[in-house]
FIKOL-482270 format. One record per residue (C-alpha): x negated, y, z. Coordinates in nm, 2 decimals. Each point is the difference from the previous one (the first is absolute). Layout:
<atoms>
@x X | y Y | z Z
...
</atoms>
This chain:
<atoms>
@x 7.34 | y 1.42 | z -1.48
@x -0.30 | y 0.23 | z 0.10
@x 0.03 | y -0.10 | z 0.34
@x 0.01 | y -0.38 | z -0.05
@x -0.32 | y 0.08 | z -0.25
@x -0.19 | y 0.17 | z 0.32
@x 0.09 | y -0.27 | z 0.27
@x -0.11 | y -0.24 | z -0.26
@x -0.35 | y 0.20 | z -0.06
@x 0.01 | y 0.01 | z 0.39
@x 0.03 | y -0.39 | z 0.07
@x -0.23 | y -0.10 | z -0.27
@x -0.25 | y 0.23 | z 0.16
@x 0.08 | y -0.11 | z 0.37
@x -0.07 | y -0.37 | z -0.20
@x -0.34 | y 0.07 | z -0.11
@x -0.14 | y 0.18 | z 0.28
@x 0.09 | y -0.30 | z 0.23
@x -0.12 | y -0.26 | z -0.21
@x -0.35 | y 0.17 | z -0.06
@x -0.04 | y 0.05 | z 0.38
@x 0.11 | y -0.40 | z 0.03
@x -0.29 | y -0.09 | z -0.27
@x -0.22 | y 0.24 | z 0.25
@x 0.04 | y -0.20 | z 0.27
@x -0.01 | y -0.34 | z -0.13
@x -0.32 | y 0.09 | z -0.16
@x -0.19 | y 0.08 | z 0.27
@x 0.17 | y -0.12 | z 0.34
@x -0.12 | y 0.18 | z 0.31
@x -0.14 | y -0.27 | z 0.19
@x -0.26 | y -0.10 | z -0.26
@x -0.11 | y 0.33 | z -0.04
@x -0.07 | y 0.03 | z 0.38
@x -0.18 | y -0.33 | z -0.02
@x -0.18 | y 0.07 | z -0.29
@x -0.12 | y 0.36 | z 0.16
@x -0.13 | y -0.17 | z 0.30
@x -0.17 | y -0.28 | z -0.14
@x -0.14 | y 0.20 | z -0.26
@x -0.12 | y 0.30 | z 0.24
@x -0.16 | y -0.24 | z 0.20
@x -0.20 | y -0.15 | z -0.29
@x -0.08 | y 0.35 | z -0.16
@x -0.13 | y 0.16 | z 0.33
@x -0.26 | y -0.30 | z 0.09
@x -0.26 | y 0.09 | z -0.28
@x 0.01 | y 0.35 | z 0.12
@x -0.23 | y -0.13 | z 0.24
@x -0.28 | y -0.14 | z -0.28
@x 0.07 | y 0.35 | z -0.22
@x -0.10 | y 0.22 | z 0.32
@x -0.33 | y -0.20 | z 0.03
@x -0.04 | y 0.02 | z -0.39
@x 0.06 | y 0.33 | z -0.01
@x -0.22 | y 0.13 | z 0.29
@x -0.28 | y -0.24 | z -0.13
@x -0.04 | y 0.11 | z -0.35
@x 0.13 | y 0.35 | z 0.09
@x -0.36 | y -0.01 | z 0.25
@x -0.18 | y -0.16 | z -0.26
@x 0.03 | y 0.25 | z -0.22
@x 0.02 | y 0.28 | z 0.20
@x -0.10 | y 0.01 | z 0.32
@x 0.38 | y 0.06 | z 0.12
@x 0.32 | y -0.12 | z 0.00
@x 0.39 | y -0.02 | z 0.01
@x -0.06 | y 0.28 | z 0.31
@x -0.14 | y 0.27 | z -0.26
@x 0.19 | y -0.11 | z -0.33
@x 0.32 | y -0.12 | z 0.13
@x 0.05 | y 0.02 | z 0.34
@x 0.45 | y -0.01 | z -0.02
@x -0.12 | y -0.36 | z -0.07
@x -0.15 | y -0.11 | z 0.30
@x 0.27 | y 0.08 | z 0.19
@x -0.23 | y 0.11 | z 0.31
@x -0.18 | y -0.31 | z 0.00
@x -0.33 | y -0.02 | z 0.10
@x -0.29 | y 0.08 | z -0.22
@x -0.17 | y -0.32 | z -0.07
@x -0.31 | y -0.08 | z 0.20
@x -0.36 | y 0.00 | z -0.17
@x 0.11 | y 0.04 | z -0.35
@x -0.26 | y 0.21 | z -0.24
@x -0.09 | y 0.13 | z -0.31
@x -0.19 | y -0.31 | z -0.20
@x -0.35 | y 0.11 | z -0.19
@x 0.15 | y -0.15 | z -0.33
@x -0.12 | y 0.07 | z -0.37
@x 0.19 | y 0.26 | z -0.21
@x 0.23 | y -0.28 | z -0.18
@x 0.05 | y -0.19 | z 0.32
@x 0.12 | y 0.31 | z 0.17
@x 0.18 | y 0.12 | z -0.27
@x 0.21 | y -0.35 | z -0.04
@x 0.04 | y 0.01 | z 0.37
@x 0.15 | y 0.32 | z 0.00
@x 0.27 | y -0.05 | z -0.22
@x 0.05 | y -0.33 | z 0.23
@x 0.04 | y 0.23 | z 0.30
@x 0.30 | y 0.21 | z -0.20
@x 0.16 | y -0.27 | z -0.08
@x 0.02 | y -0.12 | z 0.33
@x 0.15 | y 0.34 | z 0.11
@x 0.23 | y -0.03 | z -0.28
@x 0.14 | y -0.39 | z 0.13
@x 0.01 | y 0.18 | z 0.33
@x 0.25 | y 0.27 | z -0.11
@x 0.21 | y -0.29 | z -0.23
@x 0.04 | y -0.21 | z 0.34
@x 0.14 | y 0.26 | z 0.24
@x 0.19 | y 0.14 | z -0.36
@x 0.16 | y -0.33 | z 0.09
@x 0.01 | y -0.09 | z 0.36
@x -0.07 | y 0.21 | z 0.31
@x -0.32 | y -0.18 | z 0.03
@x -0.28 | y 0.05 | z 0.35
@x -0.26 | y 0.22 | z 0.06
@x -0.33 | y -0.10 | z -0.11
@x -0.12 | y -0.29 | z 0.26
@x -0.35 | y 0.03 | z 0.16
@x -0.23 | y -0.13 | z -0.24
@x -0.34 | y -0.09 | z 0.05
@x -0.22 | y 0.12 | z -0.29
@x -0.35 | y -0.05 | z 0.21
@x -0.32 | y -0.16 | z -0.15
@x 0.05 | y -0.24 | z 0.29
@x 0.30 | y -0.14 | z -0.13
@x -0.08 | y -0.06 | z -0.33
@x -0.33 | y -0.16 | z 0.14
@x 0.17 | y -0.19 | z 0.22
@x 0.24 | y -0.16 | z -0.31
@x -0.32 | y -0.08 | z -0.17
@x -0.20 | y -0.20 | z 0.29
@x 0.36 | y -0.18 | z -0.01
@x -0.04 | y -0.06 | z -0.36
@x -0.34 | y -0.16 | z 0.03
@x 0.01 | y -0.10 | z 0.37
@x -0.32 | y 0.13 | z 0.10
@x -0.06 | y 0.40 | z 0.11
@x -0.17 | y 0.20 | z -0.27
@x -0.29 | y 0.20 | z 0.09
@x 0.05 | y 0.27 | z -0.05
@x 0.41 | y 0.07 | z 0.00
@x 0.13 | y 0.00 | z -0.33
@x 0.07 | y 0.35 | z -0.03
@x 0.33 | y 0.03 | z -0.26
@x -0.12 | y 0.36 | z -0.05
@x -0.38 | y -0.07 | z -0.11
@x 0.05 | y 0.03 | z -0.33
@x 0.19 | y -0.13 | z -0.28
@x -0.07 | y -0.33 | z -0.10
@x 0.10 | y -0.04 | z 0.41
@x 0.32 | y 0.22 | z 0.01
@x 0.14 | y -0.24 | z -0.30
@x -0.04 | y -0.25 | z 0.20
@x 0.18 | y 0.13 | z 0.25
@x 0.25 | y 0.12 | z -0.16
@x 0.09 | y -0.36 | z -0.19
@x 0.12 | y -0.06 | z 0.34
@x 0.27 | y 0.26 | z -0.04
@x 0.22 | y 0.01 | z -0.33
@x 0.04 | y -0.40 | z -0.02
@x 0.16 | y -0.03 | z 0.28
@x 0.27 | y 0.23 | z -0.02
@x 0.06 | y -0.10 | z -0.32
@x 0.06 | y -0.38 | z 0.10
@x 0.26 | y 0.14 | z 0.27
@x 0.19 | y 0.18 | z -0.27
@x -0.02 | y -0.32 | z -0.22
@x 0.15 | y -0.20 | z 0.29
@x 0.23 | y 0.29 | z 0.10
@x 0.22 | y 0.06 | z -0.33
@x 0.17 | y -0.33 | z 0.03
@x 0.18 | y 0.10 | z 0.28
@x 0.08 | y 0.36 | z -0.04
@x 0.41 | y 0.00 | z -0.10
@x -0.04 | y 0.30 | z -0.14
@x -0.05 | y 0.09 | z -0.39
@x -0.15 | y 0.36 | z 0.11
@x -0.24 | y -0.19 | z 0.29
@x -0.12 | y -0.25 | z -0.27
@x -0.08 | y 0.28 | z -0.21
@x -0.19 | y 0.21 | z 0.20
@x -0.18 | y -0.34 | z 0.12
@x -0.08 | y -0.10 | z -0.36
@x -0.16 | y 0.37 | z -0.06
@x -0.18 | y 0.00 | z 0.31
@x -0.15 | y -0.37 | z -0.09
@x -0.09 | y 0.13 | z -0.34
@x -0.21 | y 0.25 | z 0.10
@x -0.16 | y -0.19 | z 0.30
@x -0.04 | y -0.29 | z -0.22
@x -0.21 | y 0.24 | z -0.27
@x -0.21 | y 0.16 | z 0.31
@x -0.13 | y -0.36 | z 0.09
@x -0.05 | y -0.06 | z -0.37
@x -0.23 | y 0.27 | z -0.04
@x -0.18 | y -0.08 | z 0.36
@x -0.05 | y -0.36 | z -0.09
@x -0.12 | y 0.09 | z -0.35
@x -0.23 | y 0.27 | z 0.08
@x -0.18 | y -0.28 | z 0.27
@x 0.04 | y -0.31 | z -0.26
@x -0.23 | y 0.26 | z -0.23
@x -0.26 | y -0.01 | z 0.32
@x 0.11 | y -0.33 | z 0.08
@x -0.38 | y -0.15 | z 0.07
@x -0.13 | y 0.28 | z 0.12
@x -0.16 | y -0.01 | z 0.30
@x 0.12 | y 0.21 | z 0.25
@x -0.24 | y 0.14 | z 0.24
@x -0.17 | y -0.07 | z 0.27
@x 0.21 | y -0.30 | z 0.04
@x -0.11 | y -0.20 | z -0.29
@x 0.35 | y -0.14 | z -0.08
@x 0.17 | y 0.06 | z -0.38
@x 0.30 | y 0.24 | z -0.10
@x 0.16 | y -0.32 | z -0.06
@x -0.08 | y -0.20 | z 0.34
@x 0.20 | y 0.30 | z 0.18
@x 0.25 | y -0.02 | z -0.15
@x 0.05 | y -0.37 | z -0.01
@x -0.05 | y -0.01 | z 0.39
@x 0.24 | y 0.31 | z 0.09
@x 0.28 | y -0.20 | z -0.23
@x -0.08 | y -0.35 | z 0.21
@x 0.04 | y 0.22 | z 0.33
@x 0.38 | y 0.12 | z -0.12
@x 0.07 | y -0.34 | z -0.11
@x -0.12 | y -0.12 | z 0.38
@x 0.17 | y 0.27 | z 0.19
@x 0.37 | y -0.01 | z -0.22
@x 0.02 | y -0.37 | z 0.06
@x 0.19 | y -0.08 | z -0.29
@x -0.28 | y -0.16 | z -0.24
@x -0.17 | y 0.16 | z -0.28
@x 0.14 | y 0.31 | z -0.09
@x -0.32 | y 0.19 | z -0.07
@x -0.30 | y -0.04 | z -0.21
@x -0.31 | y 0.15 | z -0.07
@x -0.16 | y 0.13 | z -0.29
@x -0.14 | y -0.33 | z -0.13
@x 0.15 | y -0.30 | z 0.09
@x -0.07 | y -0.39 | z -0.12
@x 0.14 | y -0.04 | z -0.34
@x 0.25 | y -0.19 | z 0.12
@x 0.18 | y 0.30 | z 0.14
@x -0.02 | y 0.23 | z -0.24
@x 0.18 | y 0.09 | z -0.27
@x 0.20 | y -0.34 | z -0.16
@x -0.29 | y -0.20 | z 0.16
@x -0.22 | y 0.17 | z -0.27
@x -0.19 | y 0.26 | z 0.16
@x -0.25 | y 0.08 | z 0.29
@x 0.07 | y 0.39 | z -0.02
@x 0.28 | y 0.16 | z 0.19
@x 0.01 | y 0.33 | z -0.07
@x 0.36 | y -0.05 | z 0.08
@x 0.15 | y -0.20 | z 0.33
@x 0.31 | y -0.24 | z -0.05
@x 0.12 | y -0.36 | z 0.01
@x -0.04 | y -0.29 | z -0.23
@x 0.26 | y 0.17 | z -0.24
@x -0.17 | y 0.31 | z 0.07
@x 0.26 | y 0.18 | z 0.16
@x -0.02 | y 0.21 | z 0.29
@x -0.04 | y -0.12 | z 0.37
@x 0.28 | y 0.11 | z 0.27
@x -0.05 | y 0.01 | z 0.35
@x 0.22 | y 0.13 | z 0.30
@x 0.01 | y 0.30 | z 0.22
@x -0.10 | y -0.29 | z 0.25
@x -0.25 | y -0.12 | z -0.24
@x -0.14 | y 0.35 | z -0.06
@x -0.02 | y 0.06 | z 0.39
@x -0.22 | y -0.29 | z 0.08
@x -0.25 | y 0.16 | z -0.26
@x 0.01 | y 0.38 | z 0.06
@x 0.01 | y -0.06 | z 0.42
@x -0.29 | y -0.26 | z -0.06
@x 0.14 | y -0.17 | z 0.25
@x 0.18 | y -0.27 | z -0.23
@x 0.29 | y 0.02 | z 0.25
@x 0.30 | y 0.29 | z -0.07
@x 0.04 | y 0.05 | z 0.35
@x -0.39 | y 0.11 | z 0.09
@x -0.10 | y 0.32 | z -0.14
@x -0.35 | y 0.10 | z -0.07
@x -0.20 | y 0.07 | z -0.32
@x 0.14 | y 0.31 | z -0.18
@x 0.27 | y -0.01 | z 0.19
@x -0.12 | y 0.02 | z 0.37
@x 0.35 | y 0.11 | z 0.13
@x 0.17 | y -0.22 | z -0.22
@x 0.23 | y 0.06 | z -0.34
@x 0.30 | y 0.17 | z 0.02
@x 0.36 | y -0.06 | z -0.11
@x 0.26 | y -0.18 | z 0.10
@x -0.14 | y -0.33 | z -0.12
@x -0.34 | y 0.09 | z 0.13
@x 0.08 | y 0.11 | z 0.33
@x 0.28 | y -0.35 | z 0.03
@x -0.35 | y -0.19 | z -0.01
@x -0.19 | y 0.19 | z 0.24
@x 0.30 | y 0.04 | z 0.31
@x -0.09 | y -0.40 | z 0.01
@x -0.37 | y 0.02 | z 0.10
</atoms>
């Protein structure tokens, strides 16, 4: 009796184990997991590229160094970005700034927590390339170079050309990441990039006609031509604004002021690795590198663009 008891205790156990580890693999088959890891690593390492230059930019900014002095496992043994420096900014500029610049460390260690990720790319921080992205802007050469690092009212303007779009690649990216942890860590990473462009645009909406010297051109007039620039480079339509558009395009067709960018329903704008290529390279072609990325992006789906040119 005892023994049929065990063997019985011994099947039913046999029984259990089996049909958990059946439920195991149905639940998560092998070949959608490798799918889902390579789409998804692919998507996660591209806006490594925008964090570097984030991170370098504001780190500078604020500063005077960067990810070589405060990080430097994150790099990867990149190369140290060329003419970057430290910005003469008012105390709560720099102060906002700074914590800008940790958080970008701080996407740069949740990335690579995730994927392997690239060492940082060579980045072009100069005075000349932000000048040249603003003779772009207004088609005509300022005189003289806008100079990013003047002083603040002219390092927020630079720097709206950073947060937003990252934070429209995200946008476009979580759609196609398979993966409930790869959403997630999109959706935190768009959270805070979406606040940091909050805060930029609102501190320069609060300046918005101010005229910003010696140029004679308003907060506002920047902005609105850096955003028509994106939209010209991407290729894909509006998918930028300015701080203050016609009242047709703002808010429920109410409102002039757009402290905030999105579409008629105001919802966020997406845009493409492509997309966000054309813009950063400002080239508005993926395959031909230049602007702050004079070597080109990296990344699989980067580099898949530039082995074409």
């Amino acid at each position: 009796m005892e023994r049929r008891r065990s063997l019985l205790v011994s099947t039913l156990m046999v029984l259990f184990f089996f049909n958990i580890h059946h439920l195991q693999v149905m639940s998560c088959p092998e070949p959608l997991a490798s799918n889902c890891t390579d789409q998804d690593r692919k998507l996660l390492e591209f806006p490594l590229n925008l964090e570097y230059l984030e991170a370098e930019f504001f780190l500078y900014g604020a500063l005077g160094f960067g990810l070589d002095k405060v990080a430097p496992n994150l790099t990867m043994g990149g190369p140290s970005p060329i003419g970057a420096q430290k910005a003469k900014l008012d105390p709560l500029t720099r102060d906002i700034i700074l914590q800008f610049a940790w958080q970008e460390v701080g996407h740069l260690r949740a990335i690579k927590k995730t994927v392997k990720g690239f060492a940082r790319p060579q980045l072009d921080l100069s005075k000349k390339a932000f000048a040249k992205v603003m003779d772009d802007a207004f088609g005509k050469k300022f005189i003289p170079p806008f100079n990013p690092y003047a002083n603040s009212y002219n390092y927020l303007i630079a720097s709206y050309l950073v947060p937003y779009v990252g934070l429209t690649g995200y946008v476009g990216a979580n759609p196609k990441l398979q993966c409930p942890a790869s959403r997630k860590l999109v959706a935190g990473l768009l959270g805070v990039e979406s606040g940091q462009d909050a805060v930029i645009r609102t501190m320069l909406y609060a300046k918005a006609a101010h005229i910003v010297y010696p140029y004679g051109i308003t907060v506002a007039a920047f902005t609105n031509k850096i955003s028509e620039l994106r939209n010209k480079l991407g290729k894909m339509g509006v998918k930028d604004e300015g701080l203050v558009v016609p009242k047709s395009m703002g808010a429920e067709g109410q409102i002039p002021g757009n402290v905030l960018a999105g579409d008629e329903m105001s919802v966020a704008f997406d845009r493409t690795p492509e997309e966000i290529l054309r813009i950063v390279y400002g080239s508005g072609n993926e395959s031909v590198p230049g602007g702050f990325y004079p070597k080109g992006a990296d990344g699989d789906i980067a580099k898949s663009y530039l082995v074409k040119s």
